[in-house]
C-alpha positions in Angstrom: 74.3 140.1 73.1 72.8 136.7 72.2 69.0 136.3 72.6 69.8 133.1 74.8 70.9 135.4 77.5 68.2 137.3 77.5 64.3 136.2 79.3 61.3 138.1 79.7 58.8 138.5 82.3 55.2 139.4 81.3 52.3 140.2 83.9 49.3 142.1 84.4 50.8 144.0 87.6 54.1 145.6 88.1 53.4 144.5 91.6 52.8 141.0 91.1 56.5 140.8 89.3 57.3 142.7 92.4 56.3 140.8 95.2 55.8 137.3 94.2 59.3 137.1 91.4 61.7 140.3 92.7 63.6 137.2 94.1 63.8 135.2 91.3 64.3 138.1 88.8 68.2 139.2 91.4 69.1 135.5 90.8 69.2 135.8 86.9 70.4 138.7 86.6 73.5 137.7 89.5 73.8 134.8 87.1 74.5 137.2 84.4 71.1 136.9 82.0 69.7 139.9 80.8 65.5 140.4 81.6 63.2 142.3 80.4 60.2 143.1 82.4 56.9 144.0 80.3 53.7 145.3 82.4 51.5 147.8 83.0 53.5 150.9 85.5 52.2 151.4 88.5 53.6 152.7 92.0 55.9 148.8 92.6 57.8 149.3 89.0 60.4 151.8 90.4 61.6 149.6 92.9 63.0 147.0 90.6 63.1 148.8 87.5 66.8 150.7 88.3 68.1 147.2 88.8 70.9 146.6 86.6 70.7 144.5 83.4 66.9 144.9 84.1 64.8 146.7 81.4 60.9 147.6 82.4 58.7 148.0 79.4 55.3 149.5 79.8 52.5 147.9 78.4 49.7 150.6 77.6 47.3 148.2 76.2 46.7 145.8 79.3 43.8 146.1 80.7 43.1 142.8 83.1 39.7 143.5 84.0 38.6 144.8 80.7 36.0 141.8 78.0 36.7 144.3 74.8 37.8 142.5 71.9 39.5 145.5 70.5 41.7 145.8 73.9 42.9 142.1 73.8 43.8 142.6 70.2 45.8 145.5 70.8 47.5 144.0 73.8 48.6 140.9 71.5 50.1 143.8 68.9 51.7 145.3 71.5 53.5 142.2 72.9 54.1 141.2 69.6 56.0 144.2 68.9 57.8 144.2 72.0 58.8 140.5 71.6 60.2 141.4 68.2 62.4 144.3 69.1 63.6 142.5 72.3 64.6 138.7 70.9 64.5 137.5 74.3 65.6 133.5 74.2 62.8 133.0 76.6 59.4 134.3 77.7 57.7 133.6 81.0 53.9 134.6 80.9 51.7 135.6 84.4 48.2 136.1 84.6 45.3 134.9 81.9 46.0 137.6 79.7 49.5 137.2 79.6 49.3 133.7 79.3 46.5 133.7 76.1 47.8 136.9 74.0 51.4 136.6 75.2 51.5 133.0 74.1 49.8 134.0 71.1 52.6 136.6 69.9 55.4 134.4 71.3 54.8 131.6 68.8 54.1 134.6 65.9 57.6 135.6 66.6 59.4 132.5 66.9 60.0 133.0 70.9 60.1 129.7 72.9 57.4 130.8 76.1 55.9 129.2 79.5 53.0 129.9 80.7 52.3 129.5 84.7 49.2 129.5 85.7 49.5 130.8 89.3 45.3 130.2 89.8 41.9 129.9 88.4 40.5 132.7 90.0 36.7 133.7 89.5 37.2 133.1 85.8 36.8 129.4 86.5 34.1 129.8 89.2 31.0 129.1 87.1 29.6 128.3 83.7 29.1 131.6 82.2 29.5 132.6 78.8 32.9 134.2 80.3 34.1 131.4 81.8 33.3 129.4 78.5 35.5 131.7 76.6 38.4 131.7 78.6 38.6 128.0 78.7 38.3 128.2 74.9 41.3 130.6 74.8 43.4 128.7 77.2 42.7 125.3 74.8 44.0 127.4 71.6 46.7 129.3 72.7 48.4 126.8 75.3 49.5 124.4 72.7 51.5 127.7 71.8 53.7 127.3 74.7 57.0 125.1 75.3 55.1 124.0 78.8 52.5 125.2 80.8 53.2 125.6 84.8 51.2 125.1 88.1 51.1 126.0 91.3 49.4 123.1 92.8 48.2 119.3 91.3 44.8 120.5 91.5 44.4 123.0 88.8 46.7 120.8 86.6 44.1 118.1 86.7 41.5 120.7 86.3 43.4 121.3 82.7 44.4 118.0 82.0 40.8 116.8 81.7 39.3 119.4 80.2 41.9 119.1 77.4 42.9 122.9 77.7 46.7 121.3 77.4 48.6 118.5 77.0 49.2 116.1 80.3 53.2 116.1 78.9 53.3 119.8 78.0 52.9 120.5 82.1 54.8 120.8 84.8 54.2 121.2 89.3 56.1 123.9 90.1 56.1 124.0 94.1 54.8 127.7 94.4 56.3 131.0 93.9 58.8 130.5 96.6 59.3 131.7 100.5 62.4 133.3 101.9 63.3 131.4 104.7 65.6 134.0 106.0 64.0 136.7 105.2 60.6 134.8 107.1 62.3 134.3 110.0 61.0 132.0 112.6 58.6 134.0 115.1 57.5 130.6 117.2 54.2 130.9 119.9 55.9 130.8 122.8 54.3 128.7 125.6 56.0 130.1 128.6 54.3 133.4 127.3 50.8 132.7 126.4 48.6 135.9 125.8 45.2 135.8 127.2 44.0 136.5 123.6 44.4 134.4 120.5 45.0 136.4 117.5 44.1 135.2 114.3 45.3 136.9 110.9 44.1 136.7 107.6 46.2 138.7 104.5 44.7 138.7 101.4 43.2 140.7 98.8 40.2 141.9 99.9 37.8 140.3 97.3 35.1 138.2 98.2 36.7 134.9 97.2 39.5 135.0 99.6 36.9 134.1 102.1 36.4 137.2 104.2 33.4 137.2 104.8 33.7 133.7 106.1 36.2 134.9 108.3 34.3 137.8 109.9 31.1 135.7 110.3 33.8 133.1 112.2 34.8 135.7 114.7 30.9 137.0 115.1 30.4 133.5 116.4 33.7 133.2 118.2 32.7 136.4 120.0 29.2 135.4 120.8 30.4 132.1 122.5 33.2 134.1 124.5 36.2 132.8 123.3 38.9 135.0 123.4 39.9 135.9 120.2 41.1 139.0 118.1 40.4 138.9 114.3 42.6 140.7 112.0 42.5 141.5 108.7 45.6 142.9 106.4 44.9 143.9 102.8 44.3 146.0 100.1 41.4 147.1 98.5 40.5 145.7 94.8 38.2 148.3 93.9 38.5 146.7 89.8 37.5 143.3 90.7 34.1 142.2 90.0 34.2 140.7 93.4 35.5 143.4 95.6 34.6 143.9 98.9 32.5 147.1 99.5 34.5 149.6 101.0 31.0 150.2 103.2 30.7 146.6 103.9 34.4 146.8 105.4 33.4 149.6 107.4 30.6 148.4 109.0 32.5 144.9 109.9 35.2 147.4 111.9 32.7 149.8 113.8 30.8 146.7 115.1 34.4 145.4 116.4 34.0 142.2 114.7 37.5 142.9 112.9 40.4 144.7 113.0 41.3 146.1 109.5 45.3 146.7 109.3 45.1 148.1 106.0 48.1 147.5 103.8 51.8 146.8 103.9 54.6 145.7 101.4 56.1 144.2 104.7 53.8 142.0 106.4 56.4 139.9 109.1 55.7 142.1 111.8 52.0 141.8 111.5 52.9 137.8 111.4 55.1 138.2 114.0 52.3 139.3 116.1 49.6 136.9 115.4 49.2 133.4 116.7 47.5 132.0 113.7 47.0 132.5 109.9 44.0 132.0 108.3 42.9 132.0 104.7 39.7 130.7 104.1 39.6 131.1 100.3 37.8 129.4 97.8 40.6 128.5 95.7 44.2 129.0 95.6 47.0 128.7 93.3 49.9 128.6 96.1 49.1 131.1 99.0 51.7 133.2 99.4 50.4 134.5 103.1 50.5 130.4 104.2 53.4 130.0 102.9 55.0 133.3 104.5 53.4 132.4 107.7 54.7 128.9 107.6 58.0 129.8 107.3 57.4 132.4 110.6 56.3 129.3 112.8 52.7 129.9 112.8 49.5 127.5 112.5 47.7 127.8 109.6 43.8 127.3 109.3 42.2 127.5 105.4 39.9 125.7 103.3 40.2 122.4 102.5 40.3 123.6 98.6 43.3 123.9 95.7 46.3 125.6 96.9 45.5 125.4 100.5 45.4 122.1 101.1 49.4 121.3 99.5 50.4 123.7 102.4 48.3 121.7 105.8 48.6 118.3 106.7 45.7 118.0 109.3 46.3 118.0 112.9 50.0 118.6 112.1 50.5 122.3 111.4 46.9 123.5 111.3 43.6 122.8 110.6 41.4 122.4 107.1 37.9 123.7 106.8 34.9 123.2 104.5 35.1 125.8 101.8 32.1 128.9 102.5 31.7 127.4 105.7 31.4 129.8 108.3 30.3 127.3 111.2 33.5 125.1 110.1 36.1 127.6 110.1 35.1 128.8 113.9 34.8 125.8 115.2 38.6 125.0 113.9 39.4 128.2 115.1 38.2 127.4 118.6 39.8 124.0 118.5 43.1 125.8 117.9 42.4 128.8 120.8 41.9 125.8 123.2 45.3 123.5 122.6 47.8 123.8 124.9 50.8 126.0 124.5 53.1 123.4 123.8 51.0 121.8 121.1 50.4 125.6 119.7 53.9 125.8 119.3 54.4 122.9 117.4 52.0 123.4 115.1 54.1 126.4 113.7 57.1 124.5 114.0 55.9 122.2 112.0 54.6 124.8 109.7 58.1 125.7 109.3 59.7 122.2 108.7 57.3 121.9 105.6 58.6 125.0 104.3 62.1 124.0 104.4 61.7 120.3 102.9 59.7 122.0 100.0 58.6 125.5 99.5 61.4 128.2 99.9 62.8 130.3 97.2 66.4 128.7 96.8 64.1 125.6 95.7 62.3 127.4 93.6 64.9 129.4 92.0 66.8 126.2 91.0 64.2 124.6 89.0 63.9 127.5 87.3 67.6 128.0 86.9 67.3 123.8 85.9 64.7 124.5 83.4 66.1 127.5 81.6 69.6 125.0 80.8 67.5 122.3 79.7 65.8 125.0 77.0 69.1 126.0 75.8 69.5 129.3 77.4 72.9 130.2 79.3 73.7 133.5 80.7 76.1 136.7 79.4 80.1 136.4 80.8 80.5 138.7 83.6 
């Protein structure tokens, strides 16, 4: 077994591989390449790990959250070591850990890598002596990579200017992909309309995914009388810095202010349901729950911010916002409760139509596929 059949995928989640690559990950290994899947275990790495020609290697040094030297140091051995008993022909790197100490050990072991930055997160939100260091990081370690990937022409400037890489070391990839089929349309239907407008937000629930925004929207919505249900579908965070309080959440559902649906790997039905997806975040890398709601025919409403705005064209398929704009997002909200059925529909239609000209996984899997050939890499004989 050569190494140039063989790639790697490197994470801070089990469940990020999972849900956002479980596609891309089938298509190599249909295509015959070997991969090797290197992340922390947690209750999402059995359902891909008995996949054949897949190997899942813990890593017991990864600890996302964690500012200790000593950790990141021993997450580069480890990674280092794995990378050296492996040979993979080519490493893909997830997450800013992954991405600084993964590029790090790549280049000590001779291992071409690409680092995607899938967003900037609160690491970038500020000036802090954190946010210092982590641009310093991404400045030395980058230049490590083959190429560095985005999600959205936003952050790239963001790097390009800042000189954390090299203007031709990067590349736009169009998002992590959405299943068309698997998304299946879900349009309003205008013969049908229900009394109530239901608007749904999935995300995380940290404080920079706008939820607070959102539930201060449908306070406002409710005190004007507009008929609306607000729904929320997410999981709790408990190890971000900017978690939501469990008791916040709790007191935002007994007032009736929200609907909390907790979580679920499979959100369609709860998309199927709703009328309009919202995500009022403060930045984005590519929104996965726009991009899934998209492809289901529904309107989309978010901030006017990275990520969000490659997925909206104003007035076509939904509505932008002011970022932390409470006011703004309600009174787009209203705007969309009060269009006629016809032009409701539409708007998810069109939702959908962006989707398939640019966005779903078969594009995205071929530009990786496109990209791997170009490297040199080609896949085992079946």
């Amino acid at each position: 077994m050569t190494a140039k059949g063989r790639i790697a995928f490197v994470a801070n989640t089990s469940w990020s591989i999972y849900k956002f690559r479980l596609y891309l990950i089938e298509r190599l290994l249909k295509e015959g390449f070997t991969i090797y899947v290197l992340a922390p275990r947690d209750a999402y790495t059995e359902k891909f790990e008995q996949l054949k020609g897949l190997t899942f290697i813990q890593l017991h040094h990864f600890y996302p959250k964690s500012i200790s030297p000593i950790h990141d140091y021993r997450l580069y051995k480890e990674l280092l070591h794995h990378y050296r008993t492996t040979r993979p022909g080519l490493i893909f790197h997830y997450t800013i850990k992954a991405n600084l100490y993964g590029a790090r050990a790549a280049a000590r072991a001779g291992i071409p890598s690409i680092s995607v930055i899938t967003g900037l997160g609160y690491t970038f939100s500020g000036e802090g002596w954190l946010q210092r260091g982590v641009r310093i990081g991404y400045r030395r370690q980058l230049q490590k990579a083959a190429e560095v990937w985005f999600l959205n022409a936003d952050d790239r400037k963001v790097f390009t200017t800042q000189h954390l890489v090299a203007a031709d070391k990067t590349f736009l990839l169009p998002g992590e992909g959405v299943d068309q089929n698997y998304f299946h349309p879900a349009p309003y239907d205008p013969n049908h309309p229900h009394p109530t407008i239901t608007f749904l937000l999935i995300a995380r629930l940290i404080r920079h995914k706008g939820i607070a925004e959102f539930v201060e929207a449908a306070k406002q919505l409710k005190q004007q009388q507009v008929p609306v249900q607000c729904q929320l579908l997410g999981f709790f965070d408990d190890e971000s810095p900017v978690a939501i309080p469990r008791k916040q959440l709790e007191e935002w559902i007994s007032s009736g202010i929200i609907t909390w649906l907790g979580h679920a790997d499979d959100v369609r039905p709860f998309i199927e349901k709703a009328d309009c997806i919202v995500l009022p975040s403060y930045r984005e890398g590519m929104p996965l729950s726009l991009l899934e709601g998209a492809s289901m025919c529904k309107a989309l409403i978010a901030s006017d911010t990275a990520g969000c705005r490659d997925l909206i064209e104003e007035g076509v398929n939904g509505y932008l916002c002011r970022p932390k704009d409470s006011a703004g997002l309600a009174a787009k909200m209203a705007e969309y409760v009060h269009l006629p059925p016809n032009t409701k529909k539409q708007l998810g239609l069109s939702s959908r139509e962006r989707i398939l000209q640019r966005f779903t996984s078969d594009t995205v899997v071929a530009i990786y596929l496109e990209k791997i050939k170009t490297l040199g890499l080609i896949p085992h004989e079946h």
